[in-house]
C-alpha positions in Angstrom: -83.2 222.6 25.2 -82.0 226.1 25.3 -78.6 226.9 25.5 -77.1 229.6 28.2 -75.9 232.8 26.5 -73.0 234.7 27.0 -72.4 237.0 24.1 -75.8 237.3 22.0 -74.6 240.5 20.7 -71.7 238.0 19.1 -71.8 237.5 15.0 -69.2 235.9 12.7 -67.1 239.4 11.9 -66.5 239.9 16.1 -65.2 236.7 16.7 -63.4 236.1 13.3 -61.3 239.7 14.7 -61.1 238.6 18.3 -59.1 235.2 17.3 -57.1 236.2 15.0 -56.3 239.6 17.5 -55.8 237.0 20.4 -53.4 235.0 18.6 -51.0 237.9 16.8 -50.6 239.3 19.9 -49.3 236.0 21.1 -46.4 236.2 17.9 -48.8 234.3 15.4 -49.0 235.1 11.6 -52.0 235.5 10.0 -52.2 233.5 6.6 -55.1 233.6 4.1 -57.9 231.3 4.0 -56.6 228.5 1.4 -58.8 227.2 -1.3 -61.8 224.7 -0.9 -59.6 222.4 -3.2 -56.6 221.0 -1.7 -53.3 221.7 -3.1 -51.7 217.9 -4.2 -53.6 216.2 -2.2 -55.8 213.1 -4.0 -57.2 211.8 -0.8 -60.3 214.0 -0.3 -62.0 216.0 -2.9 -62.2 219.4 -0.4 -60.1 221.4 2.2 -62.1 219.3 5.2 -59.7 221.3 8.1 -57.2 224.1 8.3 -54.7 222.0 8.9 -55.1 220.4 5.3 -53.2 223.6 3.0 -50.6 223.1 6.0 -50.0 219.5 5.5 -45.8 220.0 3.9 -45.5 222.5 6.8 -46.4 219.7 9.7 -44.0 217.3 7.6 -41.1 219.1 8.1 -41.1 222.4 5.5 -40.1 225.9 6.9 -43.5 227.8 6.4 -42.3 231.4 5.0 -45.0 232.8 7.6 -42.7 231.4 10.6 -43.5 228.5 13.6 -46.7 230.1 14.8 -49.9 230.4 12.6 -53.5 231.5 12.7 -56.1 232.0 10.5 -59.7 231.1 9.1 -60.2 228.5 6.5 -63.0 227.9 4.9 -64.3 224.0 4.3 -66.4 221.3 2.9 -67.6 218.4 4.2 -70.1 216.4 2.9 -70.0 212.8 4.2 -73.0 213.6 6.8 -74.8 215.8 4.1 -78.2 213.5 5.1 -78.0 215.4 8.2 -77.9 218.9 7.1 -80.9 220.7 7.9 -80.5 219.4 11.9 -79.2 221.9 14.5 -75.5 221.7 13.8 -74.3 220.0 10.1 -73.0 221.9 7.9 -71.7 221.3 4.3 -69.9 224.7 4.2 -68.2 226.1 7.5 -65.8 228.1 8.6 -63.0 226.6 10.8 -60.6 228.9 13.1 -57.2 227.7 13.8 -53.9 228.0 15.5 -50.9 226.2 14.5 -47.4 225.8 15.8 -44.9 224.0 13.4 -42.2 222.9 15.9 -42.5 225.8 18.2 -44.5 225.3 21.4 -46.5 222.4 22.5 -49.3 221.2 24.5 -49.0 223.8 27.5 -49.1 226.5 26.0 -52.0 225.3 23.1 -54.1 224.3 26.0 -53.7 227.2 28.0 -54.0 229.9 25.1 -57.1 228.1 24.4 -58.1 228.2 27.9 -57.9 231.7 28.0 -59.4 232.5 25.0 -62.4 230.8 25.9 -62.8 232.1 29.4 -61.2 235.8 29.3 -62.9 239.0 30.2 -62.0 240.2 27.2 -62.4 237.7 25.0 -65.3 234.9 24.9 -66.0 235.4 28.5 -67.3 232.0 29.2 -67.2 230.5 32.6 -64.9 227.7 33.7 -67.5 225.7 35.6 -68.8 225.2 31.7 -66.1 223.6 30.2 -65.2 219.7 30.1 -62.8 218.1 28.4 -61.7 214.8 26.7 -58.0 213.4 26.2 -56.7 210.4 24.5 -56.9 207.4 26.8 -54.3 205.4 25.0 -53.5 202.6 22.4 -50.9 199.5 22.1 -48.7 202.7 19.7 -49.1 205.8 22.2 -49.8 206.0 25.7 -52.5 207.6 27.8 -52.1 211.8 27.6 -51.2 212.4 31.2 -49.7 215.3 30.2 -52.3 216.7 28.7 -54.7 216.1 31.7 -52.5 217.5 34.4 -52.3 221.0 32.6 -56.1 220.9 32.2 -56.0 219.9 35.8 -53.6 222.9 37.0 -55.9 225.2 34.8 -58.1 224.6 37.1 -60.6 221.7 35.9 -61.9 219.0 38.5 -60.7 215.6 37.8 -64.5 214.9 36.5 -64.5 217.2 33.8 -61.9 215.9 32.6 -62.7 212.4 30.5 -60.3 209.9 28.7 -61.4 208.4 25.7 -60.2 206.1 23.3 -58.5 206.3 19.5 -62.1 206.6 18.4 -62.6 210.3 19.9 -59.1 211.6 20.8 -57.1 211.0 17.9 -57.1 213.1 14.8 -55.4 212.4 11.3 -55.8 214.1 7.7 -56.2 210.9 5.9 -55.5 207.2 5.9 -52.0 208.3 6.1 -49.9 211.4 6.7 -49.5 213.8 10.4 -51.6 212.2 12.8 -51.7 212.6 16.5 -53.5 212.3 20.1 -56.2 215.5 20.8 -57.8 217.0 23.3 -61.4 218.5 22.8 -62.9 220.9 24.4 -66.9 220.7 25.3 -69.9 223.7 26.3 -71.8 222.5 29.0 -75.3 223.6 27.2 -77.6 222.9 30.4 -75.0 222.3 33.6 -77.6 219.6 34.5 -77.0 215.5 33.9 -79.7 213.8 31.6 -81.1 210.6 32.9 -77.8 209.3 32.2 -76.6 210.6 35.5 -72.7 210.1 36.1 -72.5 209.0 32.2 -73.6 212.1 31.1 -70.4 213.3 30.0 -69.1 214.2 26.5 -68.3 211.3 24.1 -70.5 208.9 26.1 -73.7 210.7 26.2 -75.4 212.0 23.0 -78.2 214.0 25.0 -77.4 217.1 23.3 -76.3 219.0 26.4 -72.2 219.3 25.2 -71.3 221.1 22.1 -67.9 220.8 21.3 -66.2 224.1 20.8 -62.6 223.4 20.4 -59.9 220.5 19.2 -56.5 221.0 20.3 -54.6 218.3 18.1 -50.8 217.5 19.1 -49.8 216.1 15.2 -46.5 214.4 16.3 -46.9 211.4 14.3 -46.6 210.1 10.6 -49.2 206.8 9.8 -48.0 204.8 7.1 -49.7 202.1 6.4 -49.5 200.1 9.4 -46.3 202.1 10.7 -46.5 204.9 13.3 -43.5 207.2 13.7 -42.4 210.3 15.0 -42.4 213.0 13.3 -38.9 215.6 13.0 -40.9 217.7 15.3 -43.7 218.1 17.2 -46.3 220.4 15.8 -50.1 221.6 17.4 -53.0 222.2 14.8 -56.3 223.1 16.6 -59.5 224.2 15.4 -62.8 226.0 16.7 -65.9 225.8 14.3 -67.1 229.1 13.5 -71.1 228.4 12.8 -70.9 225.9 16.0 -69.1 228.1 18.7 -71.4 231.1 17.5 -74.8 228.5 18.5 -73.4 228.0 21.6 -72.7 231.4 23.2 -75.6 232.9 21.5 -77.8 231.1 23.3 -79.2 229.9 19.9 -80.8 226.5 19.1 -79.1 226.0 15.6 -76.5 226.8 13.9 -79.2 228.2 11.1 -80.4 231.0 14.0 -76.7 232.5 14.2 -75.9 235.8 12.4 -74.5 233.7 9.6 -77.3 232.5 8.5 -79.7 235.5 9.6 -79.8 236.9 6.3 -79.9 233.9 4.0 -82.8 232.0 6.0 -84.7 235.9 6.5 -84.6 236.0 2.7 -86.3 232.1 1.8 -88.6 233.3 4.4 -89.6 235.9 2.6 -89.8 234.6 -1.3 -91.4 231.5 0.5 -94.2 233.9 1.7 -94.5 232.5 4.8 -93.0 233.7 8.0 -90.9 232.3 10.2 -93.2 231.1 13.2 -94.8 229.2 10.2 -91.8 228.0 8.9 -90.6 227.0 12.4 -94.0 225.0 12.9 -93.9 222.4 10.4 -90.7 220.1 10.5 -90.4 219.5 6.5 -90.6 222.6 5.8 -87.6 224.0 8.4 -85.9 221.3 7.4 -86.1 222.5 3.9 -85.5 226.3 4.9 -82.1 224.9 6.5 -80.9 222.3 3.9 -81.7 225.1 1.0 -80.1 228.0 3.6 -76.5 226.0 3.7 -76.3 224.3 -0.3 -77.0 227.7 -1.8 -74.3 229.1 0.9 -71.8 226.0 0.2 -72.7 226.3 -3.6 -71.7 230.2 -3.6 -68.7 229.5 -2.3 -67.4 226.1 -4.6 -68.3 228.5 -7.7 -66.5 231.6 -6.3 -63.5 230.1 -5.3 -60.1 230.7 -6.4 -60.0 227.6 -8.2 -63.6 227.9 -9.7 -65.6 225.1 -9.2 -67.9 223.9 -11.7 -70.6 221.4 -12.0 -69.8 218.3 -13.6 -70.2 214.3 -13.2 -66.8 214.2 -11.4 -65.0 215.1 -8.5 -65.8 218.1 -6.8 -67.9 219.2 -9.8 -69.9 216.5 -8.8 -70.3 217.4 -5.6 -71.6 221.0 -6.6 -74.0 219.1 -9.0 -75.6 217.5 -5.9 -75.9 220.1 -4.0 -77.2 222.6 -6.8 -79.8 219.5 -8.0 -80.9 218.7 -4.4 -81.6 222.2 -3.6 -83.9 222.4 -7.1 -85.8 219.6 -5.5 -86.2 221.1 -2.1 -87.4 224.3 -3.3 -91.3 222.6 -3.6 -91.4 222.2 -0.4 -90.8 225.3 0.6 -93.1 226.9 -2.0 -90.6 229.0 -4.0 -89.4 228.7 -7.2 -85.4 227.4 -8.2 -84.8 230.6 -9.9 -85.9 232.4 -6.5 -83.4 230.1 -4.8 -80.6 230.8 -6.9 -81.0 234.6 -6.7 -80.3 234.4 -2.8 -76.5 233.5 -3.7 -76.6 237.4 -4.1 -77.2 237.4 -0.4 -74.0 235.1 0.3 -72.1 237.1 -1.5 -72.8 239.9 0.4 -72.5 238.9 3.3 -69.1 237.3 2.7 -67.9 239.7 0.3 -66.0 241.8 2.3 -63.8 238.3 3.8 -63.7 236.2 0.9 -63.2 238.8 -2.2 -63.3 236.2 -4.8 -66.8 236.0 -4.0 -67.7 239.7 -5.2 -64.9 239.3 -8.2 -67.2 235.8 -9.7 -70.5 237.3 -8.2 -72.4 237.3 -12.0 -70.3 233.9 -12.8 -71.8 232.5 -9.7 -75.1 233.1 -10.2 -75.2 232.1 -14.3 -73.5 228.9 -13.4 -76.8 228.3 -10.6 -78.9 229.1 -13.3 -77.5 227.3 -15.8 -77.1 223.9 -13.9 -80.5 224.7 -12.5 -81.9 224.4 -16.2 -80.0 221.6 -17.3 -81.4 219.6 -14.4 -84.6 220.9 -14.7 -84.6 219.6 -18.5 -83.6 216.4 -17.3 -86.1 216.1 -14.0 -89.6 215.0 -15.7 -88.0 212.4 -17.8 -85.5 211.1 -15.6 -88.4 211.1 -13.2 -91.2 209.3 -15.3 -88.5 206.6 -15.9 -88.1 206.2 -12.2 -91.5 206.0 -11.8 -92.1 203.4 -14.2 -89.6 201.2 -12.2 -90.6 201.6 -9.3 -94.3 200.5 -10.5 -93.0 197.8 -11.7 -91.0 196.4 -8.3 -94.3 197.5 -6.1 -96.3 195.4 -9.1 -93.3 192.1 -8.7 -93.0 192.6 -4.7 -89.7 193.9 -5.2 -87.9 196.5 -2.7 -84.4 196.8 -4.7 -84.4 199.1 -7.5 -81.9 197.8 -9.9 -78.3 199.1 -10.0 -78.7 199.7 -13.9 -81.7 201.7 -13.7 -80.0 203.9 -10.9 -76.7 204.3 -13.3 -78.8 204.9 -16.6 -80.6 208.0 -14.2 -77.3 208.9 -13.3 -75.4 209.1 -16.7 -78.5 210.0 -19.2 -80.5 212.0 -16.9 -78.0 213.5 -14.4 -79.3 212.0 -11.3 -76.5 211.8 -9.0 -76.8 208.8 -7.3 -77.8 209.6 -4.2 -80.8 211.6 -5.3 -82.1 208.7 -6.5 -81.1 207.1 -3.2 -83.2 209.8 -1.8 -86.1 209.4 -4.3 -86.8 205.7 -3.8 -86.2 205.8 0.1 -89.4 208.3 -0.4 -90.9 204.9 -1.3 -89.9 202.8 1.2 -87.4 201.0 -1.3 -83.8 201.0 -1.2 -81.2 201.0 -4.3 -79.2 198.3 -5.7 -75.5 200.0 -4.6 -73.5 196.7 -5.9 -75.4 196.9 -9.2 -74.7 201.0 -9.7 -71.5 200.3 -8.8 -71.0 197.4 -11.2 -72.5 199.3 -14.2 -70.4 202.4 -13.2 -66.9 200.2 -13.5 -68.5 198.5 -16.8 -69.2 201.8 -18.3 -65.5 203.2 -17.4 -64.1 200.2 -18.8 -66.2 200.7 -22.3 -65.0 204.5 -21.8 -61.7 203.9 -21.5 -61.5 201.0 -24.1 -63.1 203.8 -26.9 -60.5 206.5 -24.7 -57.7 204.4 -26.0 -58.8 203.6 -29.7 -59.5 207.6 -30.0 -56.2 208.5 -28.9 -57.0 209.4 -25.2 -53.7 208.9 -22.4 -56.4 208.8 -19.9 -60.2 209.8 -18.7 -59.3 212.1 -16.7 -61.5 215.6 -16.6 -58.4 217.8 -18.5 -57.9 214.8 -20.7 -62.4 214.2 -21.3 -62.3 218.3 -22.1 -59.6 217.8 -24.9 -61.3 215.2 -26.2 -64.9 216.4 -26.5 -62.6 219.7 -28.3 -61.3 217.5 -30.7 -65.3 217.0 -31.6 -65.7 220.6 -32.4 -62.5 221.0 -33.7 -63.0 218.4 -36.7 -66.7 220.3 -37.1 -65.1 223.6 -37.2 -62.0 222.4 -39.9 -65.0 220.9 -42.1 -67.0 224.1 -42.4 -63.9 225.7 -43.2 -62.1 223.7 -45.7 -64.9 221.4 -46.9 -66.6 218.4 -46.3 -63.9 216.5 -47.7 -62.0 217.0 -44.6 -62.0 213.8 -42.1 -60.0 212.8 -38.9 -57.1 210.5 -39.3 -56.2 210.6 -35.8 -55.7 212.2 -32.4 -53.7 212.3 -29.3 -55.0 213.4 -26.2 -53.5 213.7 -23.0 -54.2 216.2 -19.6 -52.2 219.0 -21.3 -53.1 219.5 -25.0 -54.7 217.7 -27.9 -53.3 217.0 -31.4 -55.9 216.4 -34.3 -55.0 215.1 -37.3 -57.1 216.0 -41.2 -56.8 214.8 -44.2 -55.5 218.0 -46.0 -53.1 218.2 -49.1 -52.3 221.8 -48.3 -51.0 223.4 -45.2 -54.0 226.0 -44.0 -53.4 229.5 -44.1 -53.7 231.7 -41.5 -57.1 233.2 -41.5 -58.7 229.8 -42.1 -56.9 228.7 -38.8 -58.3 232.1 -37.4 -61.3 231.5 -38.8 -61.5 227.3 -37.5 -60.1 228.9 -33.9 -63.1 231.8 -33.3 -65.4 228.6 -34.6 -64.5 226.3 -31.8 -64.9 229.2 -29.8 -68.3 230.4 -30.4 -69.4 226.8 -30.0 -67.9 226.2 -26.6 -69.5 230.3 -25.7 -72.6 229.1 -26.7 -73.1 226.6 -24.3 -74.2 223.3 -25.8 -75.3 220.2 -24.7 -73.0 217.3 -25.5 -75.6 214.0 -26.0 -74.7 210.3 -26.1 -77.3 207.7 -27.9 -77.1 204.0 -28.6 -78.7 203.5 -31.8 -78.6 201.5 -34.7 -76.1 201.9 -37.2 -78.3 202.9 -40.2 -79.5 205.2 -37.8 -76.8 207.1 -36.9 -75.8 206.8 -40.4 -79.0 208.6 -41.2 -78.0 211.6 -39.0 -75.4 212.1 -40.4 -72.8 210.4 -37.7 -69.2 210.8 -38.9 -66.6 209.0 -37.6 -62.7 206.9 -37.4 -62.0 203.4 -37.4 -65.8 202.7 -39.2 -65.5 199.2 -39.4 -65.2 198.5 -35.5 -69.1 199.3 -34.9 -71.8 196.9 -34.9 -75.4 196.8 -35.2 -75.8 199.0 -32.1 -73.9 202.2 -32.0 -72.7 204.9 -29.4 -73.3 208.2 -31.1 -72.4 212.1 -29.4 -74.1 215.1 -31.1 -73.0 218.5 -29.5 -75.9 220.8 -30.1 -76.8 220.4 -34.2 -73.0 220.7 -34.9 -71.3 217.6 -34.4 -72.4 214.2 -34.7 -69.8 211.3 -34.2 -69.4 207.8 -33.7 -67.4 207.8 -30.4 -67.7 205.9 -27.0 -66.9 208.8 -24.7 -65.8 210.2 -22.4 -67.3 213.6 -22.7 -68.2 217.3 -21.0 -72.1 217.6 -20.4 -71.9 221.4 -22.0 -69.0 222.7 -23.9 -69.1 225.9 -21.7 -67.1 223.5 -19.7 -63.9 223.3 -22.1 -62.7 227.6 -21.6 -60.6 228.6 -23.8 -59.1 227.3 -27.5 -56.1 228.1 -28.9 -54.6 226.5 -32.1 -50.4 226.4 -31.2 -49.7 225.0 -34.5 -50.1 223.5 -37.2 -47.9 221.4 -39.4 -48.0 218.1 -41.8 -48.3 214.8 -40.7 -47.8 212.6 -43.4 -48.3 213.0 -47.2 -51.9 214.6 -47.5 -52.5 214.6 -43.7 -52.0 217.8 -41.4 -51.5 217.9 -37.7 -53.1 220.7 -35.2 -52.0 221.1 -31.7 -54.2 223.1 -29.7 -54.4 224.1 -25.9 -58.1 224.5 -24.1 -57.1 227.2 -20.4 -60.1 227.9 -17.4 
């Protein structure tokens, strides 16, 4: 199904210039693109919407910028990442917007946007191909009339014009916070009805023949809990997908055909040695073209942000960690090698260089982070995998279709599986994964971590708080090769901010053996070293040398960490997967504790 083209000579610079142009000349400041991780907000892991840096500004806060906004944001989503590699999901996209905080309202939102979309010197498109849904209505907020009869006087027949439930036409940036009715604007791809007839009509017909452009929200409402009130003023937050509006005027099938993605997708094309009619031909391997075409893109831009990203087993780290791993995997069936797919991140950064400037400042970080995390999970992959094979010869031996939680979690926290990719794995299969059971060993295994957190002086596990104390590893490492052997930990206290260690010591140190202990730690976290847990018997550990506090609390079996061959502790976690994750040591000070004990306090910064 082709779409009908109106600008094909359109690419992402043009029509980045004409918004933002449109709206200044309509009194709108331009603000920056904020970064991917929102700013104190714990209820999503990434800037989904450009309304989400704004969120203090639609409660109420005078925005330094003024009433009227515009800008691009970039944004992440990734709770439809199964569908990547289809014509329109995205993990990474770019979202324009227009806000007004308090100033005008739904006329003048819905006939900007009208404008915008159908002027001669702007997107050009024609009326007759626009349709329109508004919020039908709940028992809290009644039916958008209003909204309707300025769509109406704009000019839109009655039938284009569709009213649709909470479900579609209402928008919020969480469970709780601004919230309000919408109205959406839809491209008429094909002008002709499916089978469907009168029900083809956006939001009740998933033919593929509307593509939703626009999403006008009027955010007059604060949700708490089950409480709905006005908010101190009425504010408009809309938002037009970058990737999505360039497919549709194009005349494009995919977003991965736009002049986005032109460069990225020409580039696996070529280290895939195949071209693109061949690509295009065989539906695993476009799908893998696109899926490795938009992580690499989405993984470019988590490492090169302002707040710089990094892989880990939490949070958004561990979102990058997907992405990076699944892109590894998908790199077979293309026919190119991971290292080949990492270099294209040179390719995102040039094309997105010139807009997004931390890009170009972390370009060499960027790619040494993809190439790091691409060894460590390549490390990983064969054993991780043989075990999962094993399993799942076993179930198809037993019958069985349910691959057991534990086995998922042990892939997860020894091998660095995320979960998912295992998901992915055994669905290869025809099996499914025990979620209850991964769950349930996940909670049992924060509950053992934070049980050893607490007896090794931890405030929480947190990721600040698991840095400090996997530094508190090297730290008693470094102050043994300095001072002596002699040297053992008496205690710690951790919390997100800093660490204090303290050594038996009958002396206070003096300052070149702090130096000296400081640029040790250091060199250990520059080097880049794996951080390893093992459950073995105590003799064993004992026989490698496993140092440790509070001796007499460990039983036959053991949890051990060794960091590279520098450090080997009795200790229960929780810990960094590389010590190139802690930054920076500094030793503040250092002081006595108690007679023959000394006390460091030390910072780790990004």
């Amino acid at each position: 199904m082709l779409a009908r083209a109106f600008r094909p000579e359109l690419d992402a610079k043009r029509l980045r210039s004409m918004y933002l142009d449109f709206f200044k000349a309509r009194a709108h400041a331009v603000i920056p693109s904020a970064s991917l991780i929102p700013d104190g907000d714990g209820s999503v892991l990434f800037t989904t919407a450009g309304m989400h840096p704004l969120v203090p500004y639609l409660m109420g806060r005078e925005h330094p910028a003024g009433s009227r906004l515009t800008g691009v944001q970039k944004c992440v989503r990734t709770n439809d990442i199964e569908e990547v590699g289809d014509l329109t999901h995205l993990t990474f996209f770019e979202m324009l917007g227009n806000w007004s905080l308090g100033d005008y309202y739904k006329a003048d939102s819905i006939r900007w946007s009208f404008e915008f979309l159908t002027g001669s010197e702007t997107l050009g498109i024609s009326p007759d191909s626009l349709w329109v849904t508004v919020f039908d209505g709940n028992t809290d907020v009644p039916r958008d009339e209003e909204s309707a009869s300025i769509w109406r006087s704009l000019g839109l027949p009655p039938e284009r014009i569709i009213f649709l439930g909470e479900e579609d036409n209402w928008w919020a940036a969480g469970p709780e916070g601004p919230c309000g009715p919408d109205t959406e604007i839809f491209y008429d791809m094909t002008g002709q009805a499916c089978e469907a007839g009168p029900e083809c009509s956006p939001g009740r017909c998933g033919c593929g023949r509307f593509f939703e452009i626009w999403n006008n929200v009027f955010m007059s409402y604060d949700r708490r809990g089950a409480s709905l009130t006005p908010l101190p003023r009425r504010n408009v937050d809309t938002g037009m997908g970058l990737e999505r509006t360039l497919a549709a005027l194009t005349g494009v099938q995919s977003v991965y055909e736009t002049a986005s993605f032109k460069p990225i997708m020409a580039e696996l094309q070529r280290l895939s040695g195949r071209s693109a009619d061949e690509i295009a031909a065989d539906a695993n391997r476009l799908k893998a073209a696109r899926v490795l075409a938009d992580h690499i893109r989405t993984a470019t831009f988590m490492l090169g942000d302002e707040r710089g990203i990094r892989p880990s087993n939490q949070g958004q780290g561990y979102v990058l960690r997907r992405l990076i791993r699944r892109g590894v995997r998908y790199c077979e069936q293309l026919g190119l090698s991971p290292e080949q797919w990492v270099g294209v991140s040179d390719i995102v950064v040039r094309e997105y260089g010139e807009v997004y400037p931390s890009l170009a400042a972390q370009a060499d970080v960027i790619r040494s982070e993809l190439l790091s995390e691409k060894d460590r999970f390549e490390a990983t992959l064969a054993r991780g995998v043989k075990l999962l094979e094993r399993e799942l010869e076993r179930l198809r031996q037993e019958g069985g279709e349910l691959l057991p939680g534990q086995t998922a979690f042990r892939l997860y926290d020894t091998y660095g599986f995320p979960f998912e990719f295992t998901q992915e794995l055994v669905a290869e299969q025809g099996l499914t994964v025990d979620e209850n059971g991964f769950a349930k060993a996940a909670i049992e295994h924060q509950e053992r971590s934070r049980s050893e957190a607490a007896k090794s002086g931890l405030a929480d596990d947190s990721v600040e708080s698991t840095r400090y104390h996997t530094a508190t590893h090297l730290l008693h490492a470094a102050l043994r090769r300095v001072l002596g052997e002699h040297v053992e930990q008496k205690g710690s206290n951790i919390n997100r901010e800093r660490m204090r260690f303290d050594f038996s010591l009958d002396r206070p140190m003096t300052p070149l053996e702090l130096q000296e202990a400081q640029s040790q730690v250091q060199a250990w976290i520059d080097a880049d070293l794996p951080v390893r847990q093992r459950v073995l018997p105590h003799a064993e550990a004992r026989s490698l040398g496993a140092i440790g506090l509070f001796n007499d609390r460990y039983g036959d079996e053991v949890s051990i960490y060794e960091i590279g061959d520098v450090s080997v502790e009795f200790c229960g976690g929780p810990h960094v997967e590389r010590t190139s994750e802690l930054g920076r040591f500094q030793i503040k000070k250092e002081q006595s504790s108690s007679a023959g004990v000394r006390r460091i306090r030390a910072h780790l910064t990004p």
